[in-house]
N, CA, C and O atoms as a Maestro MAE file, in Angstrom:
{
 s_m_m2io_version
 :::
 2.0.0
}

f_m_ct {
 s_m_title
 :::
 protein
 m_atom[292] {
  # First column is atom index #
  i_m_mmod_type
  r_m_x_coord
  r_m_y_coord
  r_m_z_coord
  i_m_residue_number
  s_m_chain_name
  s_m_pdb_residue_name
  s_m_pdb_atom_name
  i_m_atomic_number
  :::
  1 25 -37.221 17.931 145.089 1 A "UNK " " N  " 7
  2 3 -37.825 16.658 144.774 1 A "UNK " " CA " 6
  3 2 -38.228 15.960 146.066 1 A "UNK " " C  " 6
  4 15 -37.356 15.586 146.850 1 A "UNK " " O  " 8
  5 25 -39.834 15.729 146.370 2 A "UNK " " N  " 7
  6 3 -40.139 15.192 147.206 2 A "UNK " " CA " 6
  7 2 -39.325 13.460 147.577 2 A "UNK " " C  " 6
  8 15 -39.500 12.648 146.668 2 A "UNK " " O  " 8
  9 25 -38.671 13.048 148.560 3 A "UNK " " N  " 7
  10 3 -38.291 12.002 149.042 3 A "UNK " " CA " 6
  11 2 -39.514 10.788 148.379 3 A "UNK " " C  " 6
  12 15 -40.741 10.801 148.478 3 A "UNK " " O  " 8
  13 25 -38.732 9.943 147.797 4 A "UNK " " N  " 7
  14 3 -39.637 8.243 147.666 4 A "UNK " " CA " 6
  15 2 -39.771 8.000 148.915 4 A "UNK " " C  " 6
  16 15 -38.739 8.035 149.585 4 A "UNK " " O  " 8
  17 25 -41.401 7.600 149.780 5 A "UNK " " N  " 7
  18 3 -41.178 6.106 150.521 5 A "UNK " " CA " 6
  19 2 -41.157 5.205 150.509 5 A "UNK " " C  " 6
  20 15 -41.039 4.852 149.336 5 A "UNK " " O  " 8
  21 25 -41.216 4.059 151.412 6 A "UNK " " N  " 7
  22 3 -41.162 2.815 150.930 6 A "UNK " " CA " 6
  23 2 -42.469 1.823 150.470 6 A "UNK " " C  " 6
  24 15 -42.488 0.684 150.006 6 A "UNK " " O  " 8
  25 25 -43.722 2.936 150.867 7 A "UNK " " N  " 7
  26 3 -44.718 2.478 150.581 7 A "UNK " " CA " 6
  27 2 -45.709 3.196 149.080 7 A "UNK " " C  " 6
  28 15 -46.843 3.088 148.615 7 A "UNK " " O  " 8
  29 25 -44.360 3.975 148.758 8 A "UNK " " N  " 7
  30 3 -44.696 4.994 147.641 8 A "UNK " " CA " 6
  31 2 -44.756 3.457 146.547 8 A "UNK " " C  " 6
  32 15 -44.820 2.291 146.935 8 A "UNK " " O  " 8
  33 25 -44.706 4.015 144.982 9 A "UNK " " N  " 7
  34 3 -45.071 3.421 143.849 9 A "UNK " " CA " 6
  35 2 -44.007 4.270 142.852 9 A "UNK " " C  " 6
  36 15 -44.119 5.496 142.858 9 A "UNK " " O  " 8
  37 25 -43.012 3.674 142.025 10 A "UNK " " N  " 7
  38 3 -42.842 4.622 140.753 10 A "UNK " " CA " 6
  39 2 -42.146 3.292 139.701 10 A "UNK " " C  " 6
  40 15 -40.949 3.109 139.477 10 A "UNK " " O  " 8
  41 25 -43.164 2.588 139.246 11 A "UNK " " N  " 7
  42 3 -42.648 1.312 138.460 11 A "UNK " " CA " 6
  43 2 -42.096 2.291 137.429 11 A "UNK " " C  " 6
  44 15 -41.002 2.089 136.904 11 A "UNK " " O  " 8
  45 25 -43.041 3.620 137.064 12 A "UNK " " N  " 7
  46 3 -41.997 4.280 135.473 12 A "UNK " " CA " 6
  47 2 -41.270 5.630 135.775 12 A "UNK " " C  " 6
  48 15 -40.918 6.514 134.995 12 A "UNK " " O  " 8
  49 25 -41.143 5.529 137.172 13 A "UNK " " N  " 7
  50 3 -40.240 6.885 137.517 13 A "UNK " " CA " 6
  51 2 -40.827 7.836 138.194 13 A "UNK " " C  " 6
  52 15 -40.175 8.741 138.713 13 A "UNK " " O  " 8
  53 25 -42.380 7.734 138.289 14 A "UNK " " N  " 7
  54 3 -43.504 9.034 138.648 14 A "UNK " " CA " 6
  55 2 -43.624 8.230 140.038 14 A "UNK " " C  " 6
  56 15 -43.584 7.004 140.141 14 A "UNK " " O  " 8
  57 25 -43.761 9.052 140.970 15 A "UNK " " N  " 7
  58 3 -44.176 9.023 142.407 15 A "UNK " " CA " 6
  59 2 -45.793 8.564 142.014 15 A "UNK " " C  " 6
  60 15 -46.684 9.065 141.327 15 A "UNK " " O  " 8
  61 25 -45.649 7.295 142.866 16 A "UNK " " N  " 7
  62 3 -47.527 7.543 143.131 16 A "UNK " " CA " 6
  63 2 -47.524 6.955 144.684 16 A "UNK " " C  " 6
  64 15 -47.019 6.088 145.397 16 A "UNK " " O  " 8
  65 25 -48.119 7.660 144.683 17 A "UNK " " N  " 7
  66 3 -48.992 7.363 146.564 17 A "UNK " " CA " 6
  67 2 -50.204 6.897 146.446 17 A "UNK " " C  " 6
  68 15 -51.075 7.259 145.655 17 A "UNK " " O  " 8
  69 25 -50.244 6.114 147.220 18 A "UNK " " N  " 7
  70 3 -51.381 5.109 147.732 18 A "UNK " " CA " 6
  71 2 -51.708 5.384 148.884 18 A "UNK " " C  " 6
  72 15 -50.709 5.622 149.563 18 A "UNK " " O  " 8
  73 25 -53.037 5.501 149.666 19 A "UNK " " N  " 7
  74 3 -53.007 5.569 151.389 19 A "UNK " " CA " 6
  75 2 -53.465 3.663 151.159 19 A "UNK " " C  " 6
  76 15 -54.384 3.147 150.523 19 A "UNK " " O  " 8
  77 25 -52.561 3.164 151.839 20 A "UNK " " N  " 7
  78 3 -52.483 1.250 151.508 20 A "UNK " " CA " 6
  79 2 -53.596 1.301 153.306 20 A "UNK " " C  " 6
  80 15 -54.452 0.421 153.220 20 A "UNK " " O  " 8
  81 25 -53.679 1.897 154.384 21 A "UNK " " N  " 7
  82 3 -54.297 1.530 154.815 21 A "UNK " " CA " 6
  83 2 -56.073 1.622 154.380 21 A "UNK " " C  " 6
  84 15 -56.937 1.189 155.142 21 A "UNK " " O  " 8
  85 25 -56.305 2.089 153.394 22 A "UNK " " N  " 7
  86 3 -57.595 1.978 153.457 22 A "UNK " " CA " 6
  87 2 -57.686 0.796 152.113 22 A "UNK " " C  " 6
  88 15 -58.734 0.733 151.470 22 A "UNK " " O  " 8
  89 25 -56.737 0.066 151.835 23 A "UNK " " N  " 7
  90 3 -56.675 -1.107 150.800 23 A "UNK " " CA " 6
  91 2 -56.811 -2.498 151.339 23 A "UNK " " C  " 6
  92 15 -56.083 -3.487 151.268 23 A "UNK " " O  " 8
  93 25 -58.423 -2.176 152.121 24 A "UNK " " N  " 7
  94 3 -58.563 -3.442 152.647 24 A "UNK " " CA " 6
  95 2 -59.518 -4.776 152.115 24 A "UNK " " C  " 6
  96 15 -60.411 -4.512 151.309 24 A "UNK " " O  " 8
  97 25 -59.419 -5.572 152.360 25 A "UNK " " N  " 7
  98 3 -60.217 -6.979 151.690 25 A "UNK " " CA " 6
  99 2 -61.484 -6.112 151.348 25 A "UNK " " C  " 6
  100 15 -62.299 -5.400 151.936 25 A "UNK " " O  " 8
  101 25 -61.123 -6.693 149.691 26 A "UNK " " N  " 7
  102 3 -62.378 -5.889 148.882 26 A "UNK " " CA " 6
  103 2 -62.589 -4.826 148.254 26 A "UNK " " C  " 6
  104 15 -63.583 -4.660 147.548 26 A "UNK " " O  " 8
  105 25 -61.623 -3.911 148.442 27 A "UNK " " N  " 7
  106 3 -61.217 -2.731 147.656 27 A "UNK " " CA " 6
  107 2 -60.141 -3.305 146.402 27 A "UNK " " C  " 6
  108 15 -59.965 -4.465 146.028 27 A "UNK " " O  " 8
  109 25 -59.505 -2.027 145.918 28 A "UNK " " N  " 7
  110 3 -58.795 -2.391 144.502 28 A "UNK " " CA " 6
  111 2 -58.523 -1.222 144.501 28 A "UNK " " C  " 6
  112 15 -59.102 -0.391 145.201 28 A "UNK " " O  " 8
  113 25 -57.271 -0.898 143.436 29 A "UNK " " N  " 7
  114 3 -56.193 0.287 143.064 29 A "UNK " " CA " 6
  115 2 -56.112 0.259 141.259 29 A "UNK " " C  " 6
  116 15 -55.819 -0.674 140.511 29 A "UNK " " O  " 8
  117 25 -56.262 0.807 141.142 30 A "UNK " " N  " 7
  118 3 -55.375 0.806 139.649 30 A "UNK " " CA " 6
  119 2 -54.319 1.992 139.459 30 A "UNK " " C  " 6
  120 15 -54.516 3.205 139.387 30 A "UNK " " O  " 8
  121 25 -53.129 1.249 139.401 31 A "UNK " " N  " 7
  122 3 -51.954 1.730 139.205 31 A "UNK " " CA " 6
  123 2 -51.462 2.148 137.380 31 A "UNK " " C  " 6
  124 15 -50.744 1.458 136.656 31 A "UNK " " O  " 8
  125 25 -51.877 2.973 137.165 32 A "UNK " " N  " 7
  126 3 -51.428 3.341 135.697 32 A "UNK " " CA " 6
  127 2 -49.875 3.283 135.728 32 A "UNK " " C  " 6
  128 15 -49.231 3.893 136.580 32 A "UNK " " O  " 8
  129 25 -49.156 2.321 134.507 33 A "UNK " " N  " 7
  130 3 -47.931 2.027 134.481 33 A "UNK " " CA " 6
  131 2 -47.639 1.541 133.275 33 A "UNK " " C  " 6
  132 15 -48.508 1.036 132.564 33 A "UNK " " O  " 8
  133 25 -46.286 1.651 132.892 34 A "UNK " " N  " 7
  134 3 -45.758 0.761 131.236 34 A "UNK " " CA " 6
  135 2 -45.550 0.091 131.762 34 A "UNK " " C  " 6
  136 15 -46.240 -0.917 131.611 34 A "UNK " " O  " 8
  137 25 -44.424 0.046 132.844 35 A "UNK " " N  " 7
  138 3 -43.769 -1.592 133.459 35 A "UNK " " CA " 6
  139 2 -44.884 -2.069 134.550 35 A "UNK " " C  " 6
  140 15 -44.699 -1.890 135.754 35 A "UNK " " O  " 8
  141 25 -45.917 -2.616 134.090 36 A "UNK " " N  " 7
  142 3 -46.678 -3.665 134.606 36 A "UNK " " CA " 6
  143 2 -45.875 -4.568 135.678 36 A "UNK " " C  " 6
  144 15 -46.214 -4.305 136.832 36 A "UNK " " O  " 8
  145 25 -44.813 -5.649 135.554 37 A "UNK " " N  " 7
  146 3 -44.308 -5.881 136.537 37 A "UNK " " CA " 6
  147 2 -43.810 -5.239 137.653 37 A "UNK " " C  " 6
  148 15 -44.061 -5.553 138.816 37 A "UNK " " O  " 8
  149 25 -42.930 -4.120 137.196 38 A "UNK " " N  " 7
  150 3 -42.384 -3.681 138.502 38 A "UNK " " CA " 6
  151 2 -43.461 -3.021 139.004 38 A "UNK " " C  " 6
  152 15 -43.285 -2.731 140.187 38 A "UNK " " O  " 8
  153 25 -44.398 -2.709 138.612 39 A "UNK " " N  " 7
  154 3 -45.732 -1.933 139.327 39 A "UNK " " CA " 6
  155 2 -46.355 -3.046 140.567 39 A "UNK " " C  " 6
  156 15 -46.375 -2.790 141.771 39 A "UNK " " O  " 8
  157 25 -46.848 -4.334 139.917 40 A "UNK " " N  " 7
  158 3 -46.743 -5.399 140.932 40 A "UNK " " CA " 6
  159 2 -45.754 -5.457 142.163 40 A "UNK " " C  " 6
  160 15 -46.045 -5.380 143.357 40 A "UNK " " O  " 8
  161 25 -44.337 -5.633 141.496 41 A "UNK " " N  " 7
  162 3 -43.466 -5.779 142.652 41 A "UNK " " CA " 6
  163 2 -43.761 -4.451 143.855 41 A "UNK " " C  " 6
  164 15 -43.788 -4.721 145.056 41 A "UNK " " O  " 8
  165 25 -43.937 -3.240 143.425 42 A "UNK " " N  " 7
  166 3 -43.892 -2.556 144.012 42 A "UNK " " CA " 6
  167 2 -45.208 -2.781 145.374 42 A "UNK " " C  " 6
  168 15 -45.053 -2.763 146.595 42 A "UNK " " O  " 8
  169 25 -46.220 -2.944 144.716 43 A "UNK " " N  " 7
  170 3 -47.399 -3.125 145.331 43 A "UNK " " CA " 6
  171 2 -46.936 -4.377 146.521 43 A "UNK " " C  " 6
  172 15 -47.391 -4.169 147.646 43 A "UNK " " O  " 8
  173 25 -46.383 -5.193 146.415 44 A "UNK " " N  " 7
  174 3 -46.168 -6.189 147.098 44 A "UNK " " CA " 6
  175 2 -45.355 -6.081 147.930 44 A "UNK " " C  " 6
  176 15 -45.402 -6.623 149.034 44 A "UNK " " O  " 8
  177 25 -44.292 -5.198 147.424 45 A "UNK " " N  " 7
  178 3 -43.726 -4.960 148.422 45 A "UNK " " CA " 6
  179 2 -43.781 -3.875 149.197 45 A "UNK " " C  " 6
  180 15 -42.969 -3.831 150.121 45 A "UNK " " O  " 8
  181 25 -44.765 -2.703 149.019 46 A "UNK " " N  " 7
  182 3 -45.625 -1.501 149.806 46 A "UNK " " CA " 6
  183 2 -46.651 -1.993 150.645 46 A "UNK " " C  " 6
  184 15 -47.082 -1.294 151.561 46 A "UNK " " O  " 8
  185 25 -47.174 -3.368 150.373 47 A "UNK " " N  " 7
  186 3 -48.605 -3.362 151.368 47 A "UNK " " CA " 6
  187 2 -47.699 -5.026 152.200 47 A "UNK " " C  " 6
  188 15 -48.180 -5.482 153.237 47 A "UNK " " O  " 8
  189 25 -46.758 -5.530 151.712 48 A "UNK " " N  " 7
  190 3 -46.010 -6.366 152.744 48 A "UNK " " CA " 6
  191 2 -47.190 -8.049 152.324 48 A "UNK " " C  " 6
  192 15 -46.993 -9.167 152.799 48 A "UNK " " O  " 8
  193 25 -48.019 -7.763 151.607 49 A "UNK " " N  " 7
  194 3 -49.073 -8.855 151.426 49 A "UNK " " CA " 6
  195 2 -48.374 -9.908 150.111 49 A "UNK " " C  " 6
  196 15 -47.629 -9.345 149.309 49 A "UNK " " O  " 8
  197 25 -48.611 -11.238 149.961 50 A "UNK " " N  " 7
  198 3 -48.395 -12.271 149.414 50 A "UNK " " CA " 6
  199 2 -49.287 -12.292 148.181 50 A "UNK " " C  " 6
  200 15 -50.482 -12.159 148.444 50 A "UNK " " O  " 8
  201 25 -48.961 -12.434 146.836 51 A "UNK " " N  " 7
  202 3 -49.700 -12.795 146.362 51 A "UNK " " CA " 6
  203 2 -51.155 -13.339 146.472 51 A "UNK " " C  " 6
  204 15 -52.179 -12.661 146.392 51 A "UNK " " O  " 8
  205 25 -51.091 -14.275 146.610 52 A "UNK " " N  " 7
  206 3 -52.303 -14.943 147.333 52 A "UNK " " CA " 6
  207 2 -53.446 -14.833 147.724 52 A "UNK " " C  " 6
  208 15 -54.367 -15.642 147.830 52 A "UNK " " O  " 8
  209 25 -53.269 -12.944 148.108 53 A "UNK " " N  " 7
  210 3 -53.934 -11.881 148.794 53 A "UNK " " CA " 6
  211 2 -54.525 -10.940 148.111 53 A "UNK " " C  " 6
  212 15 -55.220 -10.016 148.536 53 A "UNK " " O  " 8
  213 25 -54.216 -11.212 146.993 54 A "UNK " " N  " 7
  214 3 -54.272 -10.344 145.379 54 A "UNK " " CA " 6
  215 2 -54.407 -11.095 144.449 54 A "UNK " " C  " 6
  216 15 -54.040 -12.256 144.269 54 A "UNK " " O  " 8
  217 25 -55.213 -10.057 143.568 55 A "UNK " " N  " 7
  218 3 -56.218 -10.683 142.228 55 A "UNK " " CA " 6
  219 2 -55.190 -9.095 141.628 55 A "UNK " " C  " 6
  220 15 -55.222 -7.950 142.080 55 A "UNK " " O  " 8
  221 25 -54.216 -9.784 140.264 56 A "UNK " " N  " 7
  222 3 -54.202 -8.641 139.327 56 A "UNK " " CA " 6
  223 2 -54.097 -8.687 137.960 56 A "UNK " " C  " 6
  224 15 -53.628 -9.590 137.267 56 A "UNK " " O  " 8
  225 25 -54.422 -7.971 137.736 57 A "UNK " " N  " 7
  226 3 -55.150 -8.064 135.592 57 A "UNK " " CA " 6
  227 2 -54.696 -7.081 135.464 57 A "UNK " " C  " 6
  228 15 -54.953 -6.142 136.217 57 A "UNK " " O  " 8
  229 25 -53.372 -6.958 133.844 58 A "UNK " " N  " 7
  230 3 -53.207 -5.827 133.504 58 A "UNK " " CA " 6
  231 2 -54.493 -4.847 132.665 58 A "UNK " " C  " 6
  232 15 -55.449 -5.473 132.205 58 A "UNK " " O  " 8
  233 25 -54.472 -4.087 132.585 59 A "UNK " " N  " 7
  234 3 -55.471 -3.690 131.960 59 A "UNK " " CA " 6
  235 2 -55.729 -1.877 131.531 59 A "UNK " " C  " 6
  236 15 -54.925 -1.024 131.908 59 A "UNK " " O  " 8
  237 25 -56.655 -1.627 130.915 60 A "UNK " " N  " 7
  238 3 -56.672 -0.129 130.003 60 A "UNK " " CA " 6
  239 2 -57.895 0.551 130.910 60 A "UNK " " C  " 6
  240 15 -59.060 0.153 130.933 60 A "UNK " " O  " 8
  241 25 -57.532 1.286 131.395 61 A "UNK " " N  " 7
  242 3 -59.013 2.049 131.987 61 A "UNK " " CA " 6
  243 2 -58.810 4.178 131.879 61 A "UNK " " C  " 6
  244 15 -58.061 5.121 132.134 61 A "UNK " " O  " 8
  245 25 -59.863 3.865 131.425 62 A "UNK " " N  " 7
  246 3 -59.969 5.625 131.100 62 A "UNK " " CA " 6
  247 2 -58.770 5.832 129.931 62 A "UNK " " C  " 6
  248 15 -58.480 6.992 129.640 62 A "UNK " " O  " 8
  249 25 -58.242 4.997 129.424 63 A "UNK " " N  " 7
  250 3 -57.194 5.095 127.893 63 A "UNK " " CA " 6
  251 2 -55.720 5.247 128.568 63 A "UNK " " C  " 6
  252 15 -54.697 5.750 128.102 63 A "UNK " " O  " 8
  253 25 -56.034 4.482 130.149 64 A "UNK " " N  " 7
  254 3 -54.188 4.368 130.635 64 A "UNK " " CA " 6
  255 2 -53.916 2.907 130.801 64 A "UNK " " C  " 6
  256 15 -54.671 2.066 131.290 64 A "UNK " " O  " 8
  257 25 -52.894 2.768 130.387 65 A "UNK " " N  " 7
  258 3 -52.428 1.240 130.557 65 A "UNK " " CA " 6
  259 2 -51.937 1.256 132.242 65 A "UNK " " C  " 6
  260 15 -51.435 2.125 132.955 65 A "UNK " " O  " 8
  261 25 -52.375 -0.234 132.480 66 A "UNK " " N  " 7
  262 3 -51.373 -0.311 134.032 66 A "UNK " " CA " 6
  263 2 -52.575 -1.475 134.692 66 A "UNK " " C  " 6
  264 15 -53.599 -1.987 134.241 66 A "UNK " " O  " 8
  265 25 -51.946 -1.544 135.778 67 A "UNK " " N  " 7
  266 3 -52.785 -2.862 136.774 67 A "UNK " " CA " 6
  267 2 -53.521 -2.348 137.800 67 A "UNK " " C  " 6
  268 15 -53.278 -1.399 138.544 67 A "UNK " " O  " 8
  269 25 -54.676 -3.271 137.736 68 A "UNK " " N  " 7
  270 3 -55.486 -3.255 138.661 68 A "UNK " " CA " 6
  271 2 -55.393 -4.447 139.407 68 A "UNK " " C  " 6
  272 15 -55.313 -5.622 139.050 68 A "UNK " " O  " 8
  273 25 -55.423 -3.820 140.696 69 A "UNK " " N  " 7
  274 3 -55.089 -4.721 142.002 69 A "UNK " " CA " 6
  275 2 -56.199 -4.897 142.981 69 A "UNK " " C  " 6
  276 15 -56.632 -3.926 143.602 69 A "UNK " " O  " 8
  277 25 -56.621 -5.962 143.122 70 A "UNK " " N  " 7
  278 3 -57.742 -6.392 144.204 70 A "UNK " " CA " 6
  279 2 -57.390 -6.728 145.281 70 A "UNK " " C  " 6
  280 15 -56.485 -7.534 145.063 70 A "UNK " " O  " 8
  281 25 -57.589 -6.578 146.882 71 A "UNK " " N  " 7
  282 3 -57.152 -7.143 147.610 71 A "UNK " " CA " 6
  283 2 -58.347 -8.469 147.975 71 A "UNK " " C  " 6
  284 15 -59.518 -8.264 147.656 71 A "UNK " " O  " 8
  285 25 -58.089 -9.370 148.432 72 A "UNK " " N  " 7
  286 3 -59.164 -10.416 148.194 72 A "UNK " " CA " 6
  287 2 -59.157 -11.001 149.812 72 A "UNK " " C  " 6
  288 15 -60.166 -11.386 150.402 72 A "UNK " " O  " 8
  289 25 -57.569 -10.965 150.461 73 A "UNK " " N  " 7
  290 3 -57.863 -11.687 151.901 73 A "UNK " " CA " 6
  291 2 -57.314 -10.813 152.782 73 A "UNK " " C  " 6
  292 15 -57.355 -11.047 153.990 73 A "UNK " " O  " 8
  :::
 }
 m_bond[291] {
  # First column is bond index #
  i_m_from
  i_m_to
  i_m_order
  :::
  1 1 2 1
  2 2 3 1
  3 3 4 2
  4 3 5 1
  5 5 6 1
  6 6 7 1
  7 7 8 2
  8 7 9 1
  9 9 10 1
  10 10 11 1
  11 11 12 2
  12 11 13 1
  13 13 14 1
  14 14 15 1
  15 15 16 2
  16 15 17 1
  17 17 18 1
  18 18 19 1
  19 19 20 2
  20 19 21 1
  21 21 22 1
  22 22 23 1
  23 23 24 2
  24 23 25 1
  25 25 26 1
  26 26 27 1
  27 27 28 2
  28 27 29 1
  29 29 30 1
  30 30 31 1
  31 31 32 2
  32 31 33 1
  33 33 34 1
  34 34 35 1
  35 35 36 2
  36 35 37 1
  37 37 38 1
  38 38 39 1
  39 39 40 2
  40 39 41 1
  41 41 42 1
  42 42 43 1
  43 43 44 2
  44 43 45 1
  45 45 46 1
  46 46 47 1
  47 47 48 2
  48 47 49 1
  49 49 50 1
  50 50 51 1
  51 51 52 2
  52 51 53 1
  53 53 54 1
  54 54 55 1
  55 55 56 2
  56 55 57 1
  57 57 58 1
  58 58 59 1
  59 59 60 2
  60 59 61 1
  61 61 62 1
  62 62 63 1
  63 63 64 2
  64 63 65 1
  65 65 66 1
  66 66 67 1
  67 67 68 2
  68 67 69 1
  69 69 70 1
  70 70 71 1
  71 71 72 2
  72 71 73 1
  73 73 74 1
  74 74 75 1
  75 75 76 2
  76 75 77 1
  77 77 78 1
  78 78 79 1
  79 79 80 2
  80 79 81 1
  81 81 82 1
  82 82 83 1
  83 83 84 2
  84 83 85 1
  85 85 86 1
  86 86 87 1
  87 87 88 2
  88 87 89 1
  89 89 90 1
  90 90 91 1
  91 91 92 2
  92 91 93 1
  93 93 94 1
  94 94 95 1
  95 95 96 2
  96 95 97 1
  97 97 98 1
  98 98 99 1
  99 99 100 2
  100 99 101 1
  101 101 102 1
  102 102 103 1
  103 103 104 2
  104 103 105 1
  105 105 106 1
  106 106 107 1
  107 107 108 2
  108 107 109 1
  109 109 110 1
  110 110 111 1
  111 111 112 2
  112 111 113 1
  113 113 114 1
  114 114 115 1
  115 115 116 2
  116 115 117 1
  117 117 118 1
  118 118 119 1
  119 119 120 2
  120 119 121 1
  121 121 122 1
  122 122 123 1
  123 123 124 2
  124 123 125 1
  125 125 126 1
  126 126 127 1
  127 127 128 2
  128 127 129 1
  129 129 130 1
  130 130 131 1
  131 131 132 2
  132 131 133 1
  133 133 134 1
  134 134 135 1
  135 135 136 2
  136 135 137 1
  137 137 138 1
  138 138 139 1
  139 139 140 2
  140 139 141 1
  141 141 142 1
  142 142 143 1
  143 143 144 2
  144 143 145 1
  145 145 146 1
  146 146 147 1
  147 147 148 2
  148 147 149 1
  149 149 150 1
  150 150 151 1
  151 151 152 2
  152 151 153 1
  153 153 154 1
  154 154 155 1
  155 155 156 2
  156 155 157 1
  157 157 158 1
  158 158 159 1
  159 159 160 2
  160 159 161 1
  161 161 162 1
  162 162 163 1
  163 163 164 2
  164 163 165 1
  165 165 166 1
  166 166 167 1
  167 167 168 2
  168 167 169 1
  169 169 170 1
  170 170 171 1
  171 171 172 2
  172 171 173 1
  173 173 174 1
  174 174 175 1
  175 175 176 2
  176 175 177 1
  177 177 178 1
  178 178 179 1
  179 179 180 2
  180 179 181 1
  181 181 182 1
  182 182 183 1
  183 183 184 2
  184 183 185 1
  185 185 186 1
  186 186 187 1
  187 187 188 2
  188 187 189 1
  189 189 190 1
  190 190 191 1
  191 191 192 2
  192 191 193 1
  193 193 194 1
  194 194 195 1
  195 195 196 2
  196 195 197 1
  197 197 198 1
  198 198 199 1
  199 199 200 2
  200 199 201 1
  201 201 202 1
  202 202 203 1
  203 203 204 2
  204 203 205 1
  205 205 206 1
  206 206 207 1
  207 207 208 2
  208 207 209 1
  209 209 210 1
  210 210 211 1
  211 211 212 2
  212 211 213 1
  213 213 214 1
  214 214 215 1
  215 215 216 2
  216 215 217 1
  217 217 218 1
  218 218 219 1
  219 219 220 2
  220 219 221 1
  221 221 222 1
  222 222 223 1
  223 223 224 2
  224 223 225 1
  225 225 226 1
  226 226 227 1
  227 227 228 2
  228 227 229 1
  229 229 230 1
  230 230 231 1
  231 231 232 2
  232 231 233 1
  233 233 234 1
  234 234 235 1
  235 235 236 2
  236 235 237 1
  237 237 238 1
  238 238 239 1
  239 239 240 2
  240 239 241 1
  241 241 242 1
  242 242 243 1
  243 243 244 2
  244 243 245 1
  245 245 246 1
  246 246 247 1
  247 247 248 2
  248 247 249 1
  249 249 250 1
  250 250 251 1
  251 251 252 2
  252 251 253 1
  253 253 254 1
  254 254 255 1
  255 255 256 2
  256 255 257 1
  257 257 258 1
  258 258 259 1
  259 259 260 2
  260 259 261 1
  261 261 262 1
  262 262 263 1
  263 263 264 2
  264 263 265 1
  265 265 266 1
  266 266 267 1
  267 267 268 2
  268 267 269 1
  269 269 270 1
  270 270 271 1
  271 271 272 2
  272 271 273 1
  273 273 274 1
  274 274 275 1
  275 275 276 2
  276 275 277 1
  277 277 278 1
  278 278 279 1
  279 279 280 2
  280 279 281 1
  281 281 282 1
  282 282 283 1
  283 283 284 2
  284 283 285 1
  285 285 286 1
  286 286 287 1
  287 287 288 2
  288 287 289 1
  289 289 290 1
  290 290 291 1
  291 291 292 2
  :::
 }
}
């Protein structure tokens, strides 16, 4: 079993990787997830950014539930 990092993602248990440096003002992620919150928390606390900094809407894309994350500043 590959090691979690700390910039990894698994709000429902599944590893997801992000490369967060190319998640810069103006791009967006969608994180397919059931737990919508902890998917947030995770994000927030992988890219170290404030709310504030982010636009997120849960939402259905391609028939997966989960959030899409904007970075905005």
């Amino acid at each position: 079993m590959t090691k979690l990092m700390q910039t990894d993602l698994s709000p429902d248990g599944a590893r997801i990787v992000v490369n967060w440096k190319k998640f810069t003002p103006g791009s967006s992620v969608f994180i397919p997830a059931i737990n919508t919150r902890k998917a947030v928390e995770d994000v927030l606390e992988a890219t170290g950014l404030a709310k504030k900094d982010l636009v997120i809407r849960v939402r259905v894309e391609n028939g997966l539930y989960g959030v899409r994350v904007w970075r905005v500043r």
